[in-house]
N, C-alpha and C positions, 0 to 999 in steps of 0.2 A: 499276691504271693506267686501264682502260677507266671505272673512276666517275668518276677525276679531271679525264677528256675531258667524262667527260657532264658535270659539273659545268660545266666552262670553258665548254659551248656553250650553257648553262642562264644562265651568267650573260650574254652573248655578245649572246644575245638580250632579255634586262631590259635592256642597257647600249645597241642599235639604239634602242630604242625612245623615248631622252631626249631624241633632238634628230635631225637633221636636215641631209643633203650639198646640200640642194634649192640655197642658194646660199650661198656662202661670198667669203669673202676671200684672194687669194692670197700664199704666203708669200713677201716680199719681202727681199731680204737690203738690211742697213742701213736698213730700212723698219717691217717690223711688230715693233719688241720690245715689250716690255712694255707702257710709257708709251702707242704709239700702239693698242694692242690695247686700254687701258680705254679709252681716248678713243672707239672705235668700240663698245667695250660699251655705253654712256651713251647711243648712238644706236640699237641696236637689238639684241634680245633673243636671237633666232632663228637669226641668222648665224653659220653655223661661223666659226671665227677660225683662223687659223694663225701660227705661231711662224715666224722668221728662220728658215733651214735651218742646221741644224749639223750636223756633222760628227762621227761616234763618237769620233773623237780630241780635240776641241774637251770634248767632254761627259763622255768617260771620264780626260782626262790633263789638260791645259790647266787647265778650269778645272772642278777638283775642289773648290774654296772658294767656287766660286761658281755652284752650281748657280741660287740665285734668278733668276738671271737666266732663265730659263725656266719658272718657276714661274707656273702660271694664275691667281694672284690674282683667286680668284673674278673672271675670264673667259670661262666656260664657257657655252657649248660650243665647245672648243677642242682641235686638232690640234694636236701635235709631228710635225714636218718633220724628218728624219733622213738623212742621207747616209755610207755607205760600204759595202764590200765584204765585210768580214770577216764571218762568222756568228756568232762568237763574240760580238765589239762589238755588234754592231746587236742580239744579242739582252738581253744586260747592257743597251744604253742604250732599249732599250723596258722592259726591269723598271724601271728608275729614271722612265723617265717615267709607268708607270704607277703606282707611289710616288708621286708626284709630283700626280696626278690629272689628268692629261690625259685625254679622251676619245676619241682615236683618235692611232693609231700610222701616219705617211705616210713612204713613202721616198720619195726624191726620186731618180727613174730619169728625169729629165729635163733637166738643167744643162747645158749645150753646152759653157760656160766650159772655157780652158784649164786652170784652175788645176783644175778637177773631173776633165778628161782626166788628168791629169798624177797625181792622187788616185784614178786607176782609179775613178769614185764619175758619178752622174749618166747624163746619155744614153747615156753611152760602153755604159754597163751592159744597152742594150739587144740589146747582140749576143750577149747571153748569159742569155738566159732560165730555163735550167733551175738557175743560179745563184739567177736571182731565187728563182724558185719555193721553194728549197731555204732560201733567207732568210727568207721567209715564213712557212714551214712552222715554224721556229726561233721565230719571233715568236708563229706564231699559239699555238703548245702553252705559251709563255711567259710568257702574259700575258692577261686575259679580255678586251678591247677591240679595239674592230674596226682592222683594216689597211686602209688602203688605196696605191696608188702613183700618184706622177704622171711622165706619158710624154710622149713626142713622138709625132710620128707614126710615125716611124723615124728613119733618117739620110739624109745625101747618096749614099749607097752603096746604102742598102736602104729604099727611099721609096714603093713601090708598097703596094695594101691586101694582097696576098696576106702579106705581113711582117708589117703590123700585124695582121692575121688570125690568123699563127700564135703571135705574143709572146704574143696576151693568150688565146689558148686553153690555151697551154703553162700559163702563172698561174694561171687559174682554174679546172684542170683537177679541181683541189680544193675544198674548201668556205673554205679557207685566207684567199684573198681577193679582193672579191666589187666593191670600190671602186673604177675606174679613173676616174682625173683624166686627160685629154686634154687638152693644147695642142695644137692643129688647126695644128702647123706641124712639117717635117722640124726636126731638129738637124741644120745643118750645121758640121760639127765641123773642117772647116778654114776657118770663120771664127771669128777672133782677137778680136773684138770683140763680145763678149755682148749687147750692146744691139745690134746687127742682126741675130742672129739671134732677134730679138723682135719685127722687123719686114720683115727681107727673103726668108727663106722664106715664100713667100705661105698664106695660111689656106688649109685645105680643110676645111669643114665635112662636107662630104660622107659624106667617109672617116668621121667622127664617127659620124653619121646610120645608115650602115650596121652600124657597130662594135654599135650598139643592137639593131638588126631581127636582127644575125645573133647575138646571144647577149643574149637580152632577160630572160634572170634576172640579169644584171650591172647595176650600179647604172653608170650612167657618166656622169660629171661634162665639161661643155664648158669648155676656159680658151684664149683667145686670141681679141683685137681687139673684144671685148664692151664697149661702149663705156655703156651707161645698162639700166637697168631695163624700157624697151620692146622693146630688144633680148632682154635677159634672156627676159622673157617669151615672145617668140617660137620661142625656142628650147627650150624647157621644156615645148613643146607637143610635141615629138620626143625628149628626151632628160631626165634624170634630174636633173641637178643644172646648175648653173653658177655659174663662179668669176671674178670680177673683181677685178684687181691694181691697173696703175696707172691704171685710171678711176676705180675707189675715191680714192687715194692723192690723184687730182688733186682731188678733187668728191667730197669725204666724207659730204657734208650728205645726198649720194644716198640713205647708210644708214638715215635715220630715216622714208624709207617701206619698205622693204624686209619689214620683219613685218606691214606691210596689204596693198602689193602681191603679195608674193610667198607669205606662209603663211597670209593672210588673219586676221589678229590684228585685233581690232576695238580698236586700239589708238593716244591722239593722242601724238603728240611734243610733250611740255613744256619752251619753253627756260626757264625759271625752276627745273626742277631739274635740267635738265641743267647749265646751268652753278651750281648747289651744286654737283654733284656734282663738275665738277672742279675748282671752288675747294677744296674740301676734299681731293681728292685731292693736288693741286698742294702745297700746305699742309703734309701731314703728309710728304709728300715732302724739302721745307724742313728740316723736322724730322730728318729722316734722311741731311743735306747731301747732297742732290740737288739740282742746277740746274733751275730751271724750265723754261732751255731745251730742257732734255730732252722735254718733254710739249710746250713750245709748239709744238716748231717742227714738228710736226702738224698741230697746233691750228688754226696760220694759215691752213691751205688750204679752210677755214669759209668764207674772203674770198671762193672760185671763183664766178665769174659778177657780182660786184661791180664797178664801172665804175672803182673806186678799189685794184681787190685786192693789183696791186704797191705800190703807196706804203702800202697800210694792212700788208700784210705785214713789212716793210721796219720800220715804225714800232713795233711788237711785236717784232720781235727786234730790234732796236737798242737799244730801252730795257729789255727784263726784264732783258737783264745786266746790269744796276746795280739795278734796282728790286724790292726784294724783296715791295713794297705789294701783296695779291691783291686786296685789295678796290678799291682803285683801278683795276689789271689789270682784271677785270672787269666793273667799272663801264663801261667805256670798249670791254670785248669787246659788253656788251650793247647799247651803242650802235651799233656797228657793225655787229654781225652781223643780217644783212638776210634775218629770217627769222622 
């Protein structure tokens, strides 16, 4: 037993070494599948990617025929987001992801959402630490790739640092797991409306800042109200990593400096293979009756900062659903896009 530990932390540390939490993309639900993850590959190298969060039920019952859909189609380097309670599940659906080829294993201790209350799974799960720990601990002996979790700060009830002090010493009281993702906002868990609790618990970076100086062997990753990559920057001068959701989402185009400014890649962004590359992707999609709109409707937000970007959005999804033409498609993308 003891060679087989040493083995897992033997491989543990070859698997650190491939890539990179410095900045990432956050897992958005109905946002990062598949489609929009190569989309964001094609832009840049270096950026961890993360998967929609799913649920052990979702990945172990639901849909059992359909694992592809979380499948990293050479997208890596790439996180599965995972959600629930049970020890059992959560450790079966990190085997399968690491089958699978993922590169790191994330639970998600941070979803304020009813429907995550209700699913015992998410923030709620921060009142119970030595649960986490114990889930952890299942994952980490189960699988050679690294864990990590994303948090809040607390909740409405337990929102001071001395809480967030003591959740993430309880976790990483072990070698088990070493990654904290922070959103720099409470979860407040009696609001009903998951998009304000994305914006109306006000940031504290602070708390973050300290989270670093008081246990500076932990990797810790900043997420919330990161608006561009000079922000990014500034914060990277204090803290380990950072993650941006829906500034990505809005202004994707941001990605394709992200490997010069942020990991120092002496690397240019070519739009002449980037879009090969998703005409062909688009294509063989066709091929496998996939709607286009699947990948476009991404795609369009290329348009951000464009003076024309709603009507030129509007004019690509109105017409891919009838127009199967790519080459025409991007004849007409490379006209537009102002880059």
């Amino acid at each position: 037993m003891n060679k087989k530990k040493n083995n897992i932390k033997k491989t543990k540390l070859c698997i650190k070494e491939k890539y990179s939490n410095k900045f990432s993309v956050a897992p958005m639900l109905h946002y990062t599948d598949q489609y929009c993850r190569y989309f964001y590959r094609q832009l840049t190298k270096k950026t961890l990617l993360y998967t929609e969060m799913v649920t052990t039920h979702e990945m172990l019952y639901r849909n059992t025929h359909d694992h592809i859909k979380y499948i990293p189609y050479h997208q890596n380097p790439i996180a599965i987001q995972i959600a629930g309670n049970n020890i059992k599940d959560l450790k079966k659906c990190a085997e399968i992801a690491y089958i699978m080829g993922f590169n790191e294993i994330n639970l998600n201790i941070g979803c304020p959402s009813k429907k995550a209350q209700l699913g015992g799974f998410g923030a709620i799960l921060m009142q119970y630490p030595q649960l986490i720990f114990n889930i952890i601990q299942a994952i980490f002996n189960a699988v050679p790739i690294p864990i990590s979790i994303k948090i809040r700060l607390g909740t409405q009830d337990q929102n001071n640092y001395q809480f967030l002090y003591n959740f993430i010493r309880t976790i990483s009281k072990r070698e088990y797991c070493k990654r904290f993702i922070i959103h720099a906002r409470i979860a407040n868990l009696k609001i009903s409306n998951t998009k304000k609790n994305r914006s109306i618990p006000p940031l504290n970076y602070a708390y973050v800042y300290k989270i670093k100086k008081d246990f500076p062997n932990l990797k810790i990753i900043l997420n919330g109200g990161i608006k561009n990559l000079h922000e990014a920057k500034k914060h990277l001068k204090i803290i380990d990593g950072v993650m941006l959701g829906r500034a990505i989402y809005k202004n994707p185009l941001q990605l394709r400096h992200v490997d010069k400014k942020i990991f120092s890649q002496n690397t240019e962004f070519n739009k002449k293979i980037f879009l090969y590359k998703m005409k062909k992707y688009i294509n063989v999609n066709i091929l496998r009756k996939i709607p286009i709109i699947y990948t476009l409707r991404h795609m369009v937000n290329i348009f951000y900062g464009n003076k024309e970007s709603k009507k030129l959005k509007k004019y690509f999804l109105d017409h891919i659903k009838n127009n199967k033409n790519t080459k025409i498609l991007f004849k007409k993308l490379s006209e537009k896009i102002n880059f």
